[in-house]
Structures are given as structure tokens and as C-alpha cells.
C-alpha positions in Angstrom: 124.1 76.6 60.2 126.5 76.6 62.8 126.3 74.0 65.4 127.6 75.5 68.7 127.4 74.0 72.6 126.5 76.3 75.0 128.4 75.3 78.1 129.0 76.6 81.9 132.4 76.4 84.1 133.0 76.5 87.4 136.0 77.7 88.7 134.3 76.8 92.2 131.0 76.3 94.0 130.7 80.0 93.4 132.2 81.1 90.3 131.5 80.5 86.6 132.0 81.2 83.7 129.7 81.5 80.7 131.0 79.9 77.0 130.2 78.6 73.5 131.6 76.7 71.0 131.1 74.9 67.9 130.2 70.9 68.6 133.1 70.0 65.9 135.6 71.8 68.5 134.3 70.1 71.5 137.2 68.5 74.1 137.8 68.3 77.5 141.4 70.4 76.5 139.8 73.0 74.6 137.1 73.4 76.6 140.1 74.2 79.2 141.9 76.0 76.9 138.9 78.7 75.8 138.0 78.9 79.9 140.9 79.4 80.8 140.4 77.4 84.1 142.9 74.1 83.5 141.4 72.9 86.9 137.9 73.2 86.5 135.4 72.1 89.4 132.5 71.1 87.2 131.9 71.8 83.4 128.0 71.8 82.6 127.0 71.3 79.1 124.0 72.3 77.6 122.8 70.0 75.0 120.0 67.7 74.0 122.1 65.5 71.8 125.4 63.1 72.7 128.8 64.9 73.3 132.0 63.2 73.4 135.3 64.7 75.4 137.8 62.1 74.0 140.9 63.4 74.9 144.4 62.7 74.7 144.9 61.1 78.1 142.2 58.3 77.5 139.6 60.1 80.1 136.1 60.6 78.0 133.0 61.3 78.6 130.4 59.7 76.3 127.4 61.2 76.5 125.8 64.7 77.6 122.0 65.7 78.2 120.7 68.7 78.6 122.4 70.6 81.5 124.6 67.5 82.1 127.3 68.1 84.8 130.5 66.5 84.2 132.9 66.8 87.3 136.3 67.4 86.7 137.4 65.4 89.6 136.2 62.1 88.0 137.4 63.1 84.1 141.0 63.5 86.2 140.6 60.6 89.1 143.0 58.6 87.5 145.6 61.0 87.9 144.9 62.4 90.6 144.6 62.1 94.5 143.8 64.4 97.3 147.1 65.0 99.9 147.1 66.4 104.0 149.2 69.4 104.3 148.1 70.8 107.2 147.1 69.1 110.2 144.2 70.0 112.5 145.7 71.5 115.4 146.3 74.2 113.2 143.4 75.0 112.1 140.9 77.6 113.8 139.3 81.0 113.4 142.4 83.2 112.9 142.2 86.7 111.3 144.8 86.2 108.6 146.9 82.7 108.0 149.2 81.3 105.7 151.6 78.3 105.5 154.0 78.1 102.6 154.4 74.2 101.7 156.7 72.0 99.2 153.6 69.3 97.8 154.9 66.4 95.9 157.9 68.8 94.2 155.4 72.0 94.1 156.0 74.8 96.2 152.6 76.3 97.4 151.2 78.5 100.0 147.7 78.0 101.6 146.2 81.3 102.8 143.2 81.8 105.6 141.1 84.8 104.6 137.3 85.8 105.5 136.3 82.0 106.6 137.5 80.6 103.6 141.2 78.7 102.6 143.1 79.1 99.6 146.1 77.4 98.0 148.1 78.9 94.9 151.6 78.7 93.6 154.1 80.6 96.0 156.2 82.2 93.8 154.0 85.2 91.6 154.1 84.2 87.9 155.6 87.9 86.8 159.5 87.7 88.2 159.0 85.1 90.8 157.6 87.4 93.6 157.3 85.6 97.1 153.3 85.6 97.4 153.5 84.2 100.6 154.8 87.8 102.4 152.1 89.6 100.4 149.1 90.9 101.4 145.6 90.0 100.4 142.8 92.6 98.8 139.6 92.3 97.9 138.7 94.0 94.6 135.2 94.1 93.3 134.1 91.2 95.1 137.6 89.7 93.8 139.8 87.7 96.8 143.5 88.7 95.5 147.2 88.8 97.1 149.0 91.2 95.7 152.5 90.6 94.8 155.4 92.5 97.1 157.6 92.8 94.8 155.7 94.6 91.6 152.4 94.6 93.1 151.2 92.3 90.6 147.4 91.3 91.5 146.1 88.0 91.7 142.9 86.4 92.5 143.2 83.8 94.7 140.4 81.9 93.1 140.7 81.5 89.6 144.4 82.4 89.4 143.7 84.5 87.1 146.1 88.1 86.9 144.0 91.3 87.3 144.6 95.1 86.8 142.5 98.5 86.9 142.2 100.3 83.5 139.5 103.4 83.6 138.2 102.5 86.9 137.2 99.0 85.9 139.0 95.7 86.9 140.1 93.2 84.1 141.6 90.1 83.7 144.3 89.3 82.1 143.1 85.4 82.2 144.4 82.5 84.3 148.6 82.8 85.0 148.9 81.4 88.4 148.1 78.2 89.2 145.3 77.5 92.5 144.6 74.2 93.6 141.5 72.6 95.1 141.0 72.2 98.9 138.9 69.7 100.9 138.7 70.9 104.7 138.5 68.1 106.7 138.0 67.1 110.4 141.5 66.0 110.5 143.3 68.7 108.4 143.2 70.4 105.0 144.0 68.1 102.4 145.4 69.6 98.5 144.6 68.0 95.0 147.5 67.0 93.6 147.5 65.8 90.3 150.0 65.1 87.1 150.3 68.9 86.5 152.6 67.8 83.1 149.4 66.8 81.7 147.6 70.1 82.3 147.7 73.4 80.1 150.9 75.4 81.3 150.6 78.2 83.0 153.1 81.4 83.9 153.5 80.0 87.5 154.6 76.3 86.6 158.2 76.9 86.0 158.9 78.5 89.3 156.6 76.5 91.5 158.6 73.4 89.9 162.3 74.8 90.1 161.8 75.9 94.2 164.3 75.0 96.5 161.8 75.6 99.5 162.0 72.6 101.8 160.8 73.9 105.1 157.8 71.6 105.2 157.4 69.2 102.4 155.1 66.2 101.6 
């Protein structure tokens, strides 16, 4: 009989995604892999016996219960540390804002839209569009900036690339890399993390290569 894992991941607070998988198969990477979400804000597992995520980069979980939440942020702390890149005097209540930023070597743009802030690569993972002079949509519930060059879509949550076929949206799955926000008192701070040790994705190569140095930290 096969043995599969039910498990939940969540791209955000908000959004999740719905998987199974055969316990032999169970990791941390392949779990990232399948979901297509590399930075994943909480995997939940559904299972009444043990589960290990060994992986590669000596960060394991050891054991899973029922509707046990693992959080990402602890299976990656080691690597990993949160980073101010925007002070609070410039934060407010503006219609539209957006601040294009070189973080530790990445070049990134944070975007204000509907209450809510959002950081993704700068540079579209296509042809190297400049995301930062595009303009933002939103697509079947779907928060995206669209690309000025192609008008290549792109959800600013999941990163994920998305295009209209016969009136419905679809994704093409996760090719531009977002990365997590904590809005604090004193600023908005970035996770920045060992992205080499990550699955790549489409958006790596020229948010590694940029020779943006406006603002950098």
C-alpha cells in the first residue's frame, strides 16, 4: 500500500498550498522542490507517526504529529538573519511605493500596495526586465507587477509567473524570487539568507550579477 504524507505550505499567513507525497520521499528539499515555494513560511504535516527532514545542510526536524507545524524560519535560522532596509521615516500610508535596494549583493525592490509590502528580485526573470518601473495588477485575487518590458506577469507573493489561457489564470510555478518582510516600529527589515543553498530559480542570476548600487546594505 502506498505510504503517502499529506502535507500543507504556506507561501504566507494567507496562502497555501495543498500536497502529498510518499513518506520514503520525504525532505525538507523535496518538499521545496514539489511546492515550488523554496522560502516557505511554515510547512504543516499531517501525520500520526515520526517524520524526519534530514537534509543536506545538517538542519532536521525529528519528529512530526499530527498537523505538526514546522516553521521554516527556525529549519533555516542558522543561515539566516533578518536585515533594515528601509527606515521609518519612510514609511506611511502612501497610495503606491517602491524602493529599489542592493541587500547583501542582491538587488531587490520593495513595493507598497493595498496596506501591504512586498519585496522581490528587481530584475524580471524573462530578459532581465526592470520590475521596479512596472506597474502592479491584481488578477483573480492575485497581487502581480507586470513586467515593462514583455509584460511578463508576476505575483508578488509567491513569485510565481502567471498567464491567461481561455479566460483562466495559470501558473507557470515559482521563477522569481520574493523574500520575507517583518514591519517594524523602526523600519522594514528583509530575510536574508545563504540563497546558494536554496533551489535556483530564473531570477537568481540577474539579481546576483546587478550593478545597482544606489542604496546598498
Amino acid at each position: 500500500m502506498d505510504d503517502r504524507i499529506n502535507f500543507v505550505v504556506f507561501v504566507n499567513e494567507r496562502t497555501k498550498k495543498t500536497f502529498s507525497m510518499e513518506r520514503s520521499r520525504i525532505t525538507k528539499e523535496s518538499i521545496m522542490k514539489l511546492s515550488s515555494v523554496p522560502r516557505p513560511y511554515l510547512i504543516e504535516i499531517e501525520s500520526e507517526r515520526s517524520i524526519n527532514l534530514d537534509s543536506s545542510d545538517g538542519i532536521s526536524t525529528l519528529r512530526s504529529d499530527r498537523e505538526y507545524q514546522v516553521k521554516a524560519q527556525e529549519l533555516m535560522s542558522e543561515i539566516s538573519e533578518y536585515v533594515k532596509i528601509i527606515d521609518d521615516s519612510e514609511l506611511g500610508h502612501q497610495f503606491r511605493f517602491k524602493k529599489r535596494l542592493l541587500v547583501k549583493g542582491r538587488d531587490v525592490t520593495v513595493f507598497f500596495h493595498n496596506n501591504s509590502y512586498y519585496a522581490i528580485d528587481s530584475m524580471c526573470y524573462h530578459a532581465g526586465g526592470p520590475l521596479n518601473m512596472g506597474d502592479i495588477e491584481e488578477l483573480e485575487e492575485r497581487i502581480c507587477i507586470v513586467c515593462p518590458w514583455h509584460r511578463y506577469k508576476i505575483d508578488l507573493v509567491t513569485g510565481e509567473g502567471v498567464y491567461s489561457s481561455k479566460g483562466t489564470l495559470c501558473s507557470k510555478g515559482q521563477k522569481q524570487r520574493v523574500h520575507p518582510l517583518k514591519i517594524q516600529a523602526d523600519g522594514i527589515y528583509m530575510l536574508v539568507t545563504d540563497w546558494s543553498k536554496l533551489p535556483s530559480l530564473h531570477s537568481d542570476e540577474y539579481a546576483l550579477t546587478s550593478t545597482y548600487f544606489e542604496e546598498e546594505f
